[in-house]
C-alpha positions in Angstrom: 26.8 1.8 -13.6 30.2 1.3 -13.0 32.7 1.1 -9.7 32.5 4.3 -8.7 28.7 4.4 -8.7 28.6 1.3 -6.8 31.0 2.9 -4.1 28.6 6.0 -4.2 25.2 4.1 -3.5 27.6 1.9 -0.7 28.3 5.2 1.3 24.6 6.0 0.9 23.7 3.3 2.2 25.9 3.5 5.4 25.0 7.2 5.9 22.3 8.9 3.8 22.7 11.9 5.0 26.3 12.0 3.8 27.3 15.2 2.2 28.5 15.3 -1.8 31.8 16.9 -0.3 31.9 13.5 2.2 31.2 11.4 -0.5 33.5 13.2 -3.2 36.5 12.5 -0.8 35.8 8.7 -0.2 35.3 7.8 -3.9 38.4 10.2 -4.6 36.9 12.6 -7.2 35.3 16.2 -7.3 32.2 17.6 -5.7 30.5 18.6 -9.0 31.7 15.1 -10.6 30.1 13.1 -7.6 26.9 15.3 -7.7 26.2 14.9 -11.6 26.6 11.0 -10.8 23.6 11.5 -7.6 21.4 13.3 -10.1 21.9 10.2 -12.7 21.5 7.7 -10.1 18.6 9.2 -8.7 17.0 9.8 -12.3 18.0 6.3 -13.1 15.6 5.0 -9.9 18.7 3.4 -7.9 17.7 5.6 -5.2 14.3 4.7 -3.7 14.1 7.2 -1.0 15.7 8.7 2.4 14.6 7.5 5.2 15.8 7.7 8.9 15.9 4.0 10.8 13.9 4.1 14.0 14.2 2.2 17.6 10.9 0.6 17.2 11.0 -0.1 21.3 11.7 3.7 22.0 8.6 4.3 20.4 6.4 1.7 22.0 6.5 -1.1 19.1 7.4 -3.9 21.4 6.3 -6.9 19.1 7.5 -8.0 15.6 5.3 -10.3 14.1 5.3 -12.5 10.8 2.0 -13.0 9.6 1.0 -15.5 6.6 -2.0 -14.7 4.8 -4.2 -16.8 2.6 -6.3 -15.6 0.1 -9.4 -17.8 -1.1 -8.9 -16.8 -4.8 -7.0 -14.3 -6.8 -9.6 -11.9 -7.4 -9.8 -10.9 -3.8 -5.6 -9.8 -4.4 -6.6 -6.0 -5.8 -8.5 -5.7 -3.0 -6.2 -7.2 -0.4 -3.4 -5.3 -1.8 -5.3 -2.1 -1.5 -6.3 -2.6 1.9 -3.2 -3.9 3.3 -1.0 -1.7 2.0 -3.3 1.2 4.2 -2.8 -0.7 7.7 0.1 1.1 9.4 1.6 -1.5 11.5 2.3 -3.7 8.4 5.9 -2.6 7.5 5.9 -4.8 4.6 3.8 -7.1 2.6 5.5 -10.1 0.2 3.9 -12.3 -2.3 4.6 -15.8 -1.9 4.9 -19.3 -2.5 4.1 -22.4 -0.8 0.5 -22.8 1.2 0.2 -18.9 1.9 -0.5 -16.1 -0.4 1.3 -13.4 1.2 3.9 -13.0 3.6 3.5 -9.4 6.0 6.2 -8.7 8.7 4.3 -6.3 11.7 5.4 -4.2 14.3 2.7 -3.8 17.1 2.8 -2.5 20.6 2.0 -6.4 22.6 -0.2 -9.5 21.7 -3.1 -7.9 22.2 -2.6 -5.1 19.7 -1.0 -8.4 17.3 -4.8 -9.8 18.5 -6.5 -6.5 17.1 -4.4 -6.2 13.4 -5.3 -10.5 12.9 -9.1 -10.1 13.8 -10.4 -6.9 12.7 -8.0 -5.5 10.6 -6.4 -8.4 7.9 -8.9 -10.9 8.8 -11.9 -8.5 8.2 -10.4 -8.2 4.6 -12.8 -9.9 1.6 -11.1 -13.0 0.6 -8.7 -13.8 2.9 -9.4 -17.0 4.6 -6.6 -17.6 7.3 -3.9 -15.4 8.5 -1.4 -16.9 11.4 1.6 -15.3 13.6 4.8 -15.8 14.1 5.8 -13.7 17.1 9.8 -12.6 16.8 11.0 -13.3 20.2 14.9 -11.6 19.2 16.4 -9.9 16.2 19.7 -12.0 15.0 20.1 -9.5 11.6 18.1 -6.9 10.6 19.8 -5.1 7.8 18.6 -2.8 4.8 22.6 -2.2 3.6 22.5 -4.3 0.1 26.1 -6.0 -1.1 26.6 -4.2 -3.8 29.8 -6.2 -5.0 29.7 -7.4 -8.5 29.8 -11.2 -8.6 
Protein backbone atom coordinates (compact mmCIF):
# COMPACT_ATOMS: atom_id res chain seq x y z
CA UNK A 1 0.00 0.00 0.00
CA UNK A 2 1.48 3.04 -0.69
CA UNK A 3 0.43 7.06 -0.49
CA UNK A 4 -1.91 7.14 -2.95
CA UNK A 5 -3.85 4.15 -1.57
CA UNK A 6 -3.86 5.61 1.72
CA UNK A 7 -5.44 8.94 0.26
CA UNK A 8 -7.92 6.62 -1.65
CA UNK A 9 -9.24 4.62 1.49
CA UNK A 10 -9.17 8.51 3.31
CA UNK A 11 -11.77 9.87 0.79
CA UNK A 12 -13.70 6.60 1.26
CA UNK A 13 -13.84 7.01 4.41
CA UNK A 14 -15.23 10.63 4.34
CA UNK A 15 -17.75 9.83 1.60
CA UNK A 16 -18.26 6.19 0.43
CA UNK A 17 -20.40 6.82 -1.99
CA UNK A 18 -17.77 8.88 -3.78
CA UNK A 19 -17.44 8.29 -7.43
CA UNK A 20 -13.99 6.79 -9.12
CA UNK A 21 -14.24 10.08 -11.34
CA UNK A 22 -14.44 12.09 -7.64
CA UNK A 23 -11.87 10.15 -6.32
CA UNK A 24 -9.52 10.08 -9.59
CA UNK A 25 -9.39 14.01 -9.37
CA UNK A 26 -8.50 14.30 -5.58
CA UNK A 27 -5.64 11.82 -5.70
CA UNK A 28 -4.74 13.45 -9.15
CA UNK A 29 -4.58 10.33 -11.43
CA UNK A 30 -7.00 8.64 -14.08
CA UNK A 31 -10.33 7.01 -13.70
CA UNK A 32 -9.15 3.51 -14.87
CA UNK A 33 -5.81 3.96 -12.66
CA UNK A 34 -7.91 4.76 -9.43
CA UNK A 35 -10.50 1.92 -10.27
CA UNK A 36 -7.74 -0.94 -10.78
CA UNK A 37 -6.38 0.37 -7.18
CA UNK A 38 -10.42 -0.10 -5.69
CA UNK A 39 -10.56 -3.53 -7.17
CA UNK A 40 -6.96 -4.38 -5.38
CA UNK A 41 -7.94 -2.75 -2.20
CA UNK A 42 -11.11 -4.41 -2.10
CA UNK A 43 -9.47 -7.91 -3.02
CA UNK A 44 -6.80 -7.18 -0.58
CA UNK A 45 -9.73 -6.88 2.43
CA UNK A 46 -8.98 -3.06 3.26
CA UNK A 47 -12.50 -2.48 2.43
CA UNK A 48 -14.87 -4.09 4.94
CA UNK A 49 -18.11 -2.91 3.60
CA UNK A 50 -20.46 0.17 2.74
CA UNK A 51 -22.58 1.17 4.94
CA UNK A 52 -24.71 4.38 5.41
CA UNK A 53 -24.45 6.03 9.17
CA UNK A 54 -27.83 6.50 10.77
CA UNK A 55 -29.49 9.15 13.38
CA UNK A 56 -30.09 6.53 15.96
CA UNK A 57 -32.76 9.16 17.65
CA UNK A 58 -34.68 9.64 14.26
CA UNK A 59 -35.31 6.18 14.41
CA UNK A 60 -36.35 5.82 18.02
CA UNK A 61 -32.95 4.47 19.67
CA UNK A 62 -32.87 6.96 22.44
CA UNK A 63 -30.43 5.06 24.78
CA UNK A 64 -26.70 4.02 24.31
CA UNK A 65 -25.68 1.64 26.71
CA UNK A 66 -22.17 -0.03 27.70
CA UNK A 67 -22.76 -3.32 28.97
CA UNK A 68 -19.92 -5.56 30.71
CA UNK A 69 -20.41 -9.13 30.63
CA UNK A 70 -19.00 -11.89 32.63
CA UNK A 71 -18.72 -15.26 31.63
CA UNK A 72 -18.42 -18.08 34.39
CA UNK A 73 -15.91 -20.15 32.24
CA UNK A 74 -14.64 -20.18 28.75
CA UNK A 75 -16.51 -22.92 27.48
CA UNK A 76 -19.77 -20.97 27.65
CA UNK A 77 -17.72 -18.17 24.99
CA UNK A 78 -18.86 -20.31 21.60
CA UNK A 79 -22.04 -20.14 22.90
CA UNK A 80 -22.11 -16.58 24.06
CA UNK A 81 -20.59 -15.41 20.94
CA UNK A 82 -23.22 -17.18 18.96
CA UNK A 83 -25.98 -15.87 20.69
CA UNK A 84 -24.83 -12.41 21.15
CA UNK A 85 -23.78 -11.73 17.93
CA UNK A 86 -27.95 -12.57 16.93
CA UNK A 87 -29.37 -9.77 19.44
CA UNK A 88 -30.00 -6.69 17.27
CA UNK A 89 -29.60 -3.96 19.64
CA UNK A 90 -25.99 -4.99 20.43
CA UNK A 91 -23.99 -2.84 17.81
CA UNK A 92 -20.86 -4.30 18.91
CA UNK A 93 -19.38 -6.95 21.10
CA UNK A 94 -15.46 -6.67 22.45
CA UNK A 95 -13.34 -9.21 24.27
CA UNK A 96 -11.73 -7.89 27.13
CA UNK A 97 -9.52 -7.64 29.98
CA UNK A 98 -9.79 -6.74 33.48
CA UNK A 99 -12.87 -8.26 35.79
CA UNK A 100 -15.37 -8.64 32.63
CA UNK A 101 -15.27 -10.92 29.80
CA UNK A 102 -16.76 -8.87 27.18
CA UNK A 103 -17.43 -5.46 26.53
CA UNK A 104 -21.00 -4.73 24.27
CA UNK A 105 -22.02 -1.12 23.39
CA UNK A 106 -26.20 -1.09 22.85
CA UNK A 107 -28.57 1.09 21.39
CA UNK A 108 -32.08 0.64 22.80
CA UNK A 109 -35.29 2.70 22.66
CA UNK A 110 -35.40 3.79 26.98
CA UNK A 111 -34.43 1.94 30.25
CA UNK A 112 -36.90 -0.29 30.09
CA UNK A 113 -36.13 -1.71 26.69
CA UNK A 114 -32.06 -1.55 28.36
CA UNK A 115 -34.14 -3.63 31.35
CA UNK A 116 -35.48 -6.17 28.69
CA UNK A 117 -31.83 -6.91 26.56
CA UNK A 118 -29.99 -7.26 30.50
CA UNK A 119 -32.74 -9.72 31.85
CA UNK A 120 -34.03 -11.92 29.16
CA UNK A 121 -31.91 -11.44 26.46
CA UNK A 122 -27.82 -11.48 27.62
CA UNK A 123 -28.58 -12.59 31.01
CA UNK A 124 -30.69 -15.59 29.86
CA UNK A 125 -27.46 -16.66 27.94
CA UNK A 126 -25.73 -20.15 29.52
CA UNK A 127 -22.69 -19.03 31.29
CA UNK A 128 -22.78 -15.63 31.71
CA UNK A 129 -22.93 -14.70 35.37
CA UNK A 130 -23.29 -10.76 35.65
CA UNK A 131 -23.85 -8.26 32.98
CA UNK A 132 -24.03 -4.31 34.26
CA UNK A 133 -24.88 -0.83 32.33
CA UNK A 134 -23.44 2.02 31.81
CA UNK A 135 -26.11 4.39 30.37
CA UNK A 136 -24.37 7.15 27.80
CA UNK A 137 -25.98 10.26 28.97
CA UNK A 138 -24.05 12.52 25.71
CA UNK A 139 -21.87 11.61 22.85
CA UNK A 140 -18.39 13.75 23.06
CA UNK A 141 -16.79 11.59 19.80
CA UNK A 142 -18.25 9.12 17.89
CA UNK A 143 -16.14 8.48 14.95
CA UNK A 144 -15.56 5.46 12.43
CA UNK A 145 -12.95 7.69 10.05
CA UNK A 146 -9.46 5.78 10.91
CA UNK A 147 -6.03 8.08 10.77
CA UNK A 148 -4.60 6.64 8.19
CA UNK A 149 -1.21 8.61 8.44
CA UNK A 150 1.87 6.64 8.51
CA UNK A 151 3.72 7.04 11.71
Amino acid sequence: MDSVDRQILDLLQQNGRATVLEIAKRVKLSSPAVSERLKRLHKRGYVKRYVALLDEKKLGKQTTAFVHVSIQHPRYFPGFISRVTEIPEVLECYRITGNHSCLLKARVKDSEALELLLNQKIGEIEGVINATSEIVLSTIKEETKLDLRVE
